[in-house]
C-alpha positions as CSV (number, residue, x, y, z in Angstrom):
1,X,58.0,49.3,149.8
2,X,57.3,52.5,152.1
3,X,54.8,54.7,151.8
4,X,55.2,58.5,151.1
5,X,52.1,60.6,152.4
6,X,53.1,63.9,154.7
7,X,54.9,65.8,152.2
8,X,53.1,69.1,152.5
9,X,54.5,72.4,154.3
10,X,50.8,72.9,155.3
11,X,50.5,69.5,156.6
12,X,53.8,69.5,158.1
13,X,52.5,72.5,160.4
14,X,49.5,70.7,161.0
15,X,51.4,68.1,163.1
16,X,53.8,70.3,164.8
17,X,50.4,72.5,166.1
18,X,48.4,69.4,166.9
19,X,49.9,66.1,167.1
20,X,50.4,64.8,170.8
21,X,53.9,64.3,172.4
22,X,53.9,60.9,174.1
23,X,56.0,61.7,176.8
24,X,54.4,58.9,179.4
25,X,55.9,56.2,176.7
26,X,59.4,58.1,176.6
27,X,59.7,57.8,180.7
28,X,58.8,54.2,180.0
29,X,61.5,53.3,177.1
30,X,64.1,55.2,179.4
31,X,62.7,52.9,182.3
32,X,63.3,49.9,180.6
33,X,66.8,51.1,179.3
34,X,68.4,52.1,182.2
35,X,67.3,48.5,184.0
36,X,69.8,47.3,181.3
37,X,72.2,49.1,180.1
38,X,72.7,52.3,182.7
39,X,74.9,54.9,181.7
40,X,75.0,54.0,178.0
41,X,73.1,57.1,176.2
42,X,75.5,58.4,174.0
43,X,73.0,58.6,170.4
44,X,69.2,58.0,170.2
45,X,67.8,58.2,166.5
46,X,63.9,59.0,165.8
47,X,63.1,57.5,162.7
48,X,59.7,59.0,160.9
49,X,60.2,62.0,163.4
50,X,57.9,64.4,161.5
51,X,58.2,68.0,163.1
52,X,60.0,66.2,165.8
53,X,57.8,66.6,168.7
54,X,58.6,63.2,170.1
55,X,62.5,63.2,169.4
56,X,62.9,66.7,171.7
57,X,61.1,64.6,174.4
58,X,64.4,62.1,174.1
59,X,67.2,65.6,174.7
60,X,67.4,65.4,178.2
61,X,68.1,61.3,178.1
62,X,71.3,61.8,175.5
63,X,74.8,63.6,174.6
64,X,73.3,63.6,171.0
65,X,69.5,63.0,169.5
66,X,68.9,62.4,165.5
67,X,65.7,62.6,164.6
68,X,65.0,61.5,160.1
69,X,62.7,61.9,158.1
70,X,62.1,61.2,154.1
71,X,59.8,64.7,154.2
72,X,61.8,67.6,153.7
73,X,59.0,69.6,154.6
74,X,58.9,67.7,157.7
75,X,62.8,67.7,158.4
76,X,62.0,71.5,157.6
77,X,59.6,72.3,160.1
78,X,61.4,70.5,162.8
79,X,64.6,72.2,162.3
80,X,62.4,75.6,162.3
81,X,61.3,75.3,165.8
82,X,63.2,75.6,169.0
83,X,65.1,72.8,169.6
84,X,67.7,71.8,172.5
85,X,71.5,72.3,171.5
86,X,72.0,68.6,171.4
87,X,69.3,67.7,168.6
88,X,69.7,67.6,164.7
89,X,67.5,66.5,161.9
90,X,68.0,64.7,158.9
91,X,66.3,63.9,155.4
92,X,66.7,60.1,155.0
93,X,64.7,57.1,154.2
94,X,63.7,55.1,157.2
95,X,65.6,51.9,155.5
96,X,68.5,53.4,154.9
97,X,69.9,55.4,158.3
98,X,73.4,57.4,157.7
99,X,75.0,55.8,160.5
100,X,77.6,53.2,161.2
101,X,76.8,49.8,161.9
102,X,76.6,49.9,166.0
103,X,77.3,53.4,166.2
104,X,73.2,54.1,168.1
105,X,71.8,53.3,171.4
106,X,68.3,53.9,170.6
107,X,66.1,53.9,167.6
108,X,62.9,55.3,167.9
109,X,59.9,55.6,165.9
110,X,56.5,57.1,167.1
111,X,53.7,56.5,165.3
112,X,55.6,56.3,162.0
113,X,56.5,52.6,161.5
114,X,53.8,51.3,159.9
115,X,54.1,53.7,157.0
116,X,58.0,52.1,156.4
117,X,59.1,49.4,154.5
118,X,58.8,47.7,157.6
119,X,61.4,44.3,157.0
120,X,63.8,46.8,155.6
121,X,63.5,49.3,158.3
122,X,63.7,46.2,160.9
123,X,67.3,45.0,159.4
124,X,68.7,48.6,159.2
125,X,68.0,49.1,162.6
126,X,69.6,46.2,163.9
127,X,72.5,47.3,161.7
128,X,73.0,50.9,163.4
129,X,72.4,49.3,167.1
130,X,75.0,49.0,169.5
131,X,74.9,45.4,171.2
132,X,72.3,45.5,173.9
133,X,70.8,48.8,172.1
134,X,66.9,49.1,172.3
135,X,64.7,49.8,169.6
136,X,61.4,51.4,170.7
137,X,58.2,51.2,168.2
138,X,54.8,52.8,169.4
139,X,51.7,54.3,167.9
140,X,48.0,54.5,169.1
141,X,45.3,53.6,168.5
142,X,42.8,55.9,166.4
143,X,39.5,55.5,168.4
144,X,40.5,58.2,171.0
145,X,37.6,59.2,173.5
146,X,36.7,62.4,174.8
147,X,35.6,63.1,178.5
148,X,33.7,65.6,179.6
149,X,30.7,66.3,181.7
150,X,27.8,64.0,181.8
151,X,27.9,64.1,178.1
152,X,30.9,61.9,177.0
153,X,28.8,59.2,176.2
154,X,27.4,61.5,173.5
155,X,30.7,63.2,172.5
156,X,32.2,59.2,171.9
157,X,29.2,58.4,169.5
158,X,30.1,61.3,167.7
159,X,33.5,60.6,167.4
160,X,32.5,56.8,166.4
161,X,31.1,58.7,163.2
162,X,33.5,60.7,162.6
163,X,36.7,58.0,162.8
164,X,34.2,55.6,160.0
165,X,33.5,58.6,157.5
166,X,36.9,58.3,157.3
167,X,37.5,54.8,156.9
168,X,37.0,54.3,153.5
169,X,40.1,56.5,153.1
170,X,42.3,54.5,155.1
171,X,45.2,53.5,153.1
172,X,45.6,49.3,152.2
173,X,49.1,49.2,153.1
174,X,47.8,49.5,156.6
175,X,45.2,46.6,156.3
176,X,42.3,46.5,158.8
177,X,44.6,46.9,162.0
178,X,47.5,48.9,162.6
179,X,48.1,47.5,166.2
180,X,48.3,44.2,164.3
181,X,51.2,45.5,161.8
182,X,53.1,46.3,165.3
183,X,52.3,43.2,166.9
184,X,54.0,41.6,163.9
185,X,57.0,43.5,164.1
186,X,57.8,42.4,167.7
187,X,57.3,38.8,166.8
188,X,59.7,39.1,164.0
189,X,62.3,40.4,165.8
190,X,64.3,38.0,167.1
191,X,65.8,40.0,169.9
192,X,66.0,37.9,173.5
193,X,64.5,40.7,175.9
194,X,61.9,42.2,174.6
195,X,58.5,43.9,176.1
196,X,55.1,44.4,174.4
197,X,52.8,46.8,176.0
198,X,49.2,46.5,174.8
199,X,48.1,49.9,175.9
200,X,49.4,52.7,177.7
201,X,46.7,55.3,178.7
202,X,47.8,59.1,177.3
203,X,45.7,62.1,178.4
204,X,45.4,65.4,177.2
205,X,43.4,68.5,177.5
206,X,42.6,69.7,174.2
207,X,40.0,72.3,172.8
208,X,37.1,71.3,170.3
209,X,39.5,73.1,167.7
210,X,42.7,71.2,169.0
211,X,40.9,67.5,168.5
212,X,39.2,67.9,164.9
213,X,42.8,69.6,164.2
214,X,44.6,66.4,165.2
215,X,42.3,64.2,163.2
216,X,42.5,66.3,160.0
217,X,46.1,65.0,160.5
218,X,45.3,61.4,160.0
219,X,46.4,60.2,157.0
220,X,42.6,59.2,156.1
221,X,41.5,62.7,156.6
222,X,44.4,63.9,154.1
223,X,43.6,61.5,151.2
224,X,39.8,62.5,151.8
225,X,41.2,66.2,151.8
226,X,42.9,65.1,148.7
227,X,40.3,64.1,147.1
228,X,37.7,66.3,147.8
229,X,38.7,69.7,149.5
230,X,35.1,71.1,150.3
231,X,34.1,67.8,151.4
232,X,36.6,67.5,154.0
233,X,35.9,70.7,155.2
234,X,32.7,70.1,155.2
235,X,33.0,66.8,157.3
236,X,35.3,68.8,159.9
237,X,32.7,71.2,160.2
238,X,29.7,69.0,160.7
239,X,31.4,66.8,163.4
240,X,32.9,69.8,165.0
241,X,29.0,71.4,165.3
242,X,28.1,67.9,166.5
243,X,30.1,67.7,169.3
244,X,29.4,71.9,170.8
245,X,25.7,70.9,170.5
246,X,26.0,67.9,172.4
247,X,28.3,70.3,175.0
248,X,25.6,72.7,175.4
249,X,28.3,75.4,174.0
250,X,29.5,77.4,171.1
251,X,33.1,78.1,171.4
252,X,35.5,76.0,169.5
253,X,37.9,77.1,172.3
254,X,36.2,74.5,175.0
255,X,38.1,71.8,176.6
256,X,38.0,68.4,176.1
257,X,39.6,65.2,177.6
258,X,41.2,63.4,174.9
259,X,41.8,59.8,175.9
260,X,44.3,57.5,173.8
261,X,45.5,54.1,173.8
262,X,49.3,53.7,172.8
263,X,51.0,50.1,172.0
């Protein structure tokens, strides 16, 4: 069964204002489609597409780009924000896509997968593909560094800290890896050319503010939020002084290198 977790119109901000837009992996799924099928980018579907950050990044590639999602505060937020003319949204579940059978050239999903029914998901995208279509699944991974100075040694120790307070919170449907969970999915599909990439390096300059605000997006962060408001703030607040001590600063508004790992 999926899991249901970013209902919220508070959280659905939250990942419009911080998330990262992967844009190195879109030039690289485009890379790999036009090698095969040139000239054949009539609909791409985003699957999970939150706020839709990622499925805007897929506008310029398409006549038409659908990006779902089973939050309505998420489909909300999306269709809120400036989008190009060729881009709707849609409140559907993941396993169950209103299209035709064969009627898409691309389904997407960034960073959302894992939280599907993922079998399900797997069989009604195959169903909505055109023949030779691509199906593109990424997320990262959650032990992002951060660069900067002579100090990022320090900064990445801090962040080691912060990523296990919240592991207790990570949810079991996940299990202990969630690089594994994608792994799995490629070897299950069945598909003749297909292309893993382990990890693709994503930089971004973000401030102090900017990178606890992306982690309190994590789902772990959220349950612990759920759980125990203060607390959370409180753990946001202590890491947040950790890392502007170790930077020799005390605005919130200095910038960081964030370093990611995407598969």
């Amino acid at each position: 069964m999926a899991v249901r977790l970013f209902e919220g119109k508070n959280h659905a901000a939250s990942y419009l204002q911080y998330r990262v837009a992967p844009h190195e992996l879109i030039s690289k799924i485009m890379s790999y489609m036009e090698k095969r099928t040139p000239s054949q980018f009539k609909l791409a579907v985003d699957v999970g597409c939150g706020p839709g950050q990622g499925t805007v990044l897929l506008a310029p590639y398409f006549t038409k780009v659908v990006g779902t999602d089973i939050s309505q505060a998420m489909v909300e937020r999306a269709s809120a924000k400036s989008n190009p003319t060729n881009i709707s949204y849609r409140q559907c579940p993941a396993e169950e896509l209103p299209f035709t059978s064969g009627q898409v050239d691309l389904v997407t999903a960034m960073t959302a997968a894992h939280w599907f029914d993922r079998p399900r998901f797997l069989q009604e995208a195959n169903r909505v593909l055109r023949p030779g279509g691509c199906l593109a699944l990424l997320s990262y991974s959650m032990d992002m560094n951060l660069e900067y100075g002579d100090v990022s040694g320090t900064l990445n120790d801090i962040c080691q800290e912060f990523y296990a307070a919240l592991l207790p919170f990570r949810s079991s449907y996940l299990g202990p890896s969630s690089k594994k969970i994608y792994f799995d999915m490629f070897n299950s599909c069945s598909y003749p050319d297909k292309e893993w990439t382990e990890f693709q390096p994503v930089r971004r300059t973000l401030s102090v503010n900017g990178f606890i605000g992306m982690v309190e997006t994590f789902s772990s962060y959220q349950k612990l939020k759920q759980k125990d408001p203060s607390e959370a703030e409180h753990l946001s607040n202590r890491f947040r002084s950790k890392l502007l001590t170790a930077m020799n600063t005390t605005s919130p508004d200095t910038e960081v290198t964030v370093h990611s790992w995407h598969y």
